[in-house]
Each structure stands twice: as structure tokens, then as C-alpha cells.
C-alpha positions in Angstrom: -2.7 28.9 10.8 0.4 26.8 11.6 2.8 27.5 9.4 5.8 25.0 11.4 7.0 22.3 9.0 6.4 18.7 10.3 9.3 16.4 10.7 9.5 13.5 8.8 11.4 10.2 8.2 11.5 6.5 6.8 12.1 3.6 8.1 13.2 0.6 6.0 14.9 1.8 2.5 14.7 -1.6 0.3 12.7 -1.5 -2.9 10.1 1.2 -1.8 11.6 2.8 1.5 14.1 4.2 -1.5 11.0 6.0 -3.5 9.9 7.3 -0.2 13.1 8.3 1.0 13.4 10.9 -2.6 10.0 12.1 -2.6 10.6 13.2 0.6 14.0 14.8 0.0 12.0 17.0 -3.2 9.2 18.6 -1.1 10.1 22.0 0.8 6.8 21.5 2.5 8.6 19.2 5.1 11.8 18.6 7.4 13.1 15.2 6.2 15.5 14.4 8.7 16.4 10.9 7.2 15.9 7.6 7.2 16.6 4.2 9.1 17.0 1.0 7.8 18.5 -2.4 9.4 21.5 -3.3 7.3 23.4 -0.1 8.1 24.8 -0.3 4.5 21.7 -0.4 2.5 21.1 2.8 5.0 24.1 4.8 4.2 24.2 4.2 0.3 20.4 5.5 0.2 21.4 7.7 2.3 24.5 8.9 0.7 22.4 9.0 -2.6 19.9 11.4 -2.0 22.0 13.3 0.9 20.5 12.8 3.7 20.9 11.6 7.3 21.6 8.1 8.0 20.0 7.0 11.6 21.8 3.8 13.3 19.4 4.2 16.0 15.3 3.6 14.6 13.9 5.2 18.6 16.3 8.1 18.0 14.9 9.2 14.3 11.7 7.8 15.9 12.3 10.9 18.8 13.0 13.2 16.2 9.8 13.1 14.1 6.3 14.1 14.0 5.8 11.7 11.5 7.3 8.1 10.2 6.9 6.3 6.8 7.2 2.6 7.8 8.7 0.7 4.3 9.9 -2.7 6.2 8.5 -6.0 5.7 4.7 -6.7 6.3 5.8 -9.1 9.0 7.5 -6.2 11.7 5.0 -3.1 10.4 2.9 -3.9 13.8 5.5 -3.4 15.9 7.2 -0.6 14.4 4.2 1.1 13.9 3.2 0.1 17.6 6.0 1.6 19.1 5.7 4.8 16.8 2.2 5.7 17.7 2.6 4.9 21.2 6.4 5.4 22.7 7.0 8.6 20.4 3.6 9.8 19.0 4.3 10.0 15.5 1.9 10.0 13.0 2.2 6.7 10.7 2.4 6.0 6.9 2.7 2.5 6.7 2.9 0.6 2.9 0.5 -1.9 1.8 -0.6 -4.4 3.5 -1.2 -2.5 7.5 -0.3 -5.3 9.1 -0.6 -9.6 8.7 -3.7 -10.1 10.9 -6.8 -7.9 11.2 -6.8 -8.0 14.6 -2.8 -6.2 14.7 -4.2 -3.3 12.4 -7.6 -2.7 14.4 -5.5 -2.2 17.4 -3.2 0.4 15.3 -5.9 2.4 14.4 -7.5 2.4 18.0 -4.3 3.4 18.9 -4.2 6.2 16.7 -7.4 7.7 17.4 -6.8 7.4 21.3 -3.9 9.5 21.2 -5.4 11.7 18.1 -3.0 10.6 15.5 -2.9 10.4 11.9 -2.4 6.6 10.7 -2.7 6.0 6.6 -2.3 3.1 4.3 0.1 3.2 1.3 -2.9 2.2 -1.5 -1.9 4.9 -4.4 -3.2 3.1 -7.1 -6.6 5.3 -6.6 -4.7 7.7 -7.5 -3.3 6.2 -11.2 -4.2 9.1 -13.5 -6.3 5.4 -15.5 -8.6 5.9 -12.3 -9.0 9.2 -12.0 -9.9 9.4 -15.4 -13.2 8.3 -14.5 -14.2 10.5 -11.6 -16.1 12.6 -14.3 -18.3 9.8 -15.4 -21.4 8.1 -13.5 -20.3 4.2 -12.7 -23.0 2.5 -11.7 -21.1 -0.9 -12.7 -23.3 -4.4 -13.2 -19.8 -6.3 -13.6 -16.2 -5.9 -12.9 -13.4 -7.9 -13.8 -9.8 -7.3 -12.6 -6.8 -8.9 -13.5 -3.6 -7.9 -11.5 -0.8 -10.3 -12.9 3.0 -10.5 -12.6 6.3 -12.5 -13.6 7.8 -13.9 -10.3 10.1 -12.4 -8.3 11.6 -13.2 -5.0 10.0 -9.4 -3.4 6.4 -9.6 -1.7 6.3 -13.6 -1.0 6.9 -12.9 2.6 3.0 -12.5 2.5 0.2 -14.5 0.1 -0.7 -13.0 -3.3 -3.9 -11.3 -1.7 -1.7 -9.0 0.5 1.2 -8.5 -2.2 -1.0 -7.4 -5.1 -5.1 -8.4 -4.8 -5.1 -5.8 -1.9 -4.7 -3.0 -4.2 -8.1 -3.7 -6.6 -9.5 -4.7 -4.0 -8.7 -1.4 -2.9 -10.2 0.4 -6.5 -13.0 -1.8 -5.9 -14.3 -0.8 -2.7 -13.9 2.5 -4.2 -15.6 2.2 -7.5 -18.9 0.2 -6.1 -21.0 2.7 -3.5 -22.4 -0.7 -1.4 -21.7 -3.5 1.0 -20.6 -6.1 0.3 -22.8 -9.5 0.2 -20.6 -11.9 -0.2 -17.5 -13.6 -0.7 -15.9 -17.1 -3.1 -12.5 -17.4 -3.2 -9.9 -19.5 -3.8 -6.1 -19.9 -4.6 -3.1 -22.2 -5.0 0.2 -22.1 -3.9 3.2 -23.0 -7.2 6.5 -21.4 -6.6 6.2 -20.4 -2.7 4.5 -21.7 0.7 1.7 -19.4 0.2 -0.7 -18.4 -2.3 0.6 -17.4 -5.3 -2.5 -17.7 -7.9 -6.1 -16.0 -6.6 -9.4 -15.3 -7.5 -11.8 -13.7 -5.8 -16.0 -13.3 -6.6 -17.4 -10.7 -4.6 -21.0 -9.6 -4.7 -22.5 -6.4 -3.5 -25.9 -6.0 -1.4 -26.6 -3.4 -4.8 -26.0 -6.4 -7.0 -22.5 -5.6 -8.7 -20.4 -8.5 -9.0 -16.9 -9.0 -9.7 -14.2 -11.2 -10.6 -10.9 -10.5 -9.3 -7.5 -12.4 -10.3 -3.8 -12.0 -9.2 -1.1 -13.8 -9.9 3.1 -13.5 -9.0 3.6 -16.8 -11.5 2.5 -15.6 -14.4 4.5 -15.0 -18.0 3.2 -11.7 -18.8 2.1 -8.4 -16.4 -1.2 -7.6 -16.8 -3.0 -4.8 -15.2 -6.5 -4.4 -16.2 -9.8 -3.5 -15.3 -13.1 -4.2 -17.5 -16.4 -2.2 -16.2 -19.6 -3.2 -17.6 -23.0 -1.3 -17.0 -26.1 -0.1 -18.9 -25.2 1.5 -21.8 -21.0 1.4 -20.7 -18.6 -0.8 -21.1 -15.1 -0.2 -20.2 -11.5 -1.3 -20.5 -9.2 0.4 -18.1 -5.3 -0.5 -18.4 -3.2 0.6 -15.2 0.0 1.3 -16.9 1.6 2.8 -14.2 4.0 1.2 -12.0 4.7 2.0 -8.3 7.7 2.8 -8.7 7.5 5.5 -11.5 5.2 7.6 -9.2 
């Protein structure tokens, strides 16, 4: 067995690229070698904060590790991952969402299993101890409602509401119902931004499970709940926990 620690580093240290950045710093598992980010500031004061190394230079921590988290905005993930996987071969973590098109993250993960790489999503929330809760029961669900809502803020508008925070149940749906899916309604409206900021999806599985899903960035209160109804079960899950507290 290969005992040799991987080396590993961040790239972008804003909002999340800072929780990525300490996790990294506690595990003894790993070489964290430090972290990049494009206002050099930002990069030395999260730097400087958990003592570690601040790289001016993204190609040369890039050269230096056998594996990258990518934490920048949604917009330049494709071709920082792009340059990762291919230029340096490092295996890729990149936050939620891959990439803006489908077409950008197929040709990521082709990339990555050319060159027999490792490239994973950030979607944790399957991992919220409310989920795994439920691992020991049998959901066989006939309905499922989600609610993902949120006060504004100025973070995660660079994409629509559907990237920023639908993605995630999404996500737990996928997981939760064991079929295809059927088909698709949706719709949304744009209030404070230039993209959607209100949306709700109906999805229907080729197992007949349906489900309502709704997200919101413009909303008073944040909600995060998920009702499950089935024969003999009906369920009210609230996801308490926060990114961030992880």
C-alpha cells in the first residue's frame, strides 16, 4: 500500500476557498502546500490566518500538487479546472456548480478519465447528518417537496438561482428517488438580478414519484426543508446545517 501523502492546494480563498483552505490545514492525512487566490491580499490574509503558503503564481502551486480544490467563481472553473487536469495532471475538486454549460463539464470529465484522474463535485449536503438520518429507513417516496430559500445577498448571482442553491436538492433528490427521470415543468422570474432569482421545478420519475422543488435568493426568511410522503410515512426533514459550519 502507498503510504506517500498527496499534495494538495486551493485555488480562490473568498467565502468558501477560506473553509477549504482550514480543513485542509487540520488533516495530517495530506501535504497542504497552500493556496492561490487573484487579489494577492485576500491571499496573504487567508494565508497569514491559518499559516500557510501564499502562491502569486496559480501554474506554480498548480506544478506542485497532486491535487487542486478550485473555489473561484462558476464563471472561470472550466478553465482552471481545464488547465489543471490537462497542463499539470491534478486531480480536481471543484465547488458547486462544475461549470456554466453542460457541454464545458462533459468535456472535464472526459478529460479526467482520459488521463485517469479523479474529478468531484462540491455537493455535501448529502452528507447533512438531517440526510443521513434516513439511510436506515426504506424511502420509497410518492411525493417530495423542497423548499431551499434565502434572504438576498450579493454572493452566488454571478449564476441563476438553479446553479446557486436548486442544484443542491436537486442533488438529494437524485439521490433519494432510485429512477429516471420522466419529465420536467419549470419555471422562474428574475426580481433583484439579471437572472433568475425565484424557481420551481416539477419533476416526475418513470417510478412515478413526483416532486416540487422551490428556491429562492429574495426571500424574507431561510428555509431549508424537505417533506417526504409515502405509504404509511410522512416526513418533515429540516437541513439546519449551513455550509459554512461544516
Amino acid at each position: 500500500m502507498n503510504s506517500k501523502k498527496i499534495n494538495i492546494g486551493v485555488i480562490g480563498s473568498g467565502h468558501l476557498g477560506q473553509h477549504h483552505v482550514k480543513h485542509y490545514k487540520s488533516m495530517n492525512n495530506i501535504n497542504f502546500l497552500g493556496l492561490h487566490d487573484i487579489n494577492p491580499e485576500r491571499g496573504g490574509e487567508i494565508a497569514k490566518k491559518y499559516e500557510t503558503k501564499y502562491f502569486e503564481n496559480v501554474f506554480n502551486l498548480m506544478e506542485a500538487c497532486d491535487g487542486v480544490s478550485i473555489v473561484t467563481p462558476t464563471e472561470s472553473h472550466y478553465d482552471v479546472a481545464k488547465i489543471a487536469l490537462k497542463k499539470y495532471g491534478c486531480n480536481v475538486f471543484i465547488e458547486k456548480p462544475i461549470t456554466e454549460t453542460i457541454l464545458q463539464a462533459d468535456d472535464l470529465i472526459n478529460r479526467a478519465q482520459r488521463n485517469n484522474l479523479i474529478i468531484q463535485v462540491g455537493h455535501i449536503e448529502r452528507l447533512n447528518p438531517a440526510l443521513k438520518a434516513l439511510e436506515k429507513f426504506d424511502i420509497n417516496p410518492k411525493f417530495i417537496d423542497i423548499q431551499r430559500l434565502a434572504p438576498y445577498t450579493v454572493r452566488g448571482t454571478d449564476v441563476p438561482v438553479v446553479l446557486d442553491l436548486m442544484i443542491h436538492d436537486i442533488d438529494i433528490l437524485l439521490s433519494l428517488v432510485k429512477s429516471k427521470v420522466k419529465s420536467i415543468h419549470a419555471s422562474g422570474v428574475s426580481i433583484l438580478t439579471n437572472s433568475v432569482d425565484i424557481a420551481n421545478a416539477r419533476i416526475r420519475f418513470e417510478n412515478g414519484t413526483v416532486s416540487s422543488i422551490t428556491s429562492s435568493r429574495v426571500s424574507k426568511d431561510k428555509v431549508r426543508k424537505i417533506k417526504i410522503f409515502q405509504d404509511n410515512l410522512y416526513s418533515t426533514i429540516d437541513l439546519l446545517l449551513e455550509r459554512t459550519e461544516v
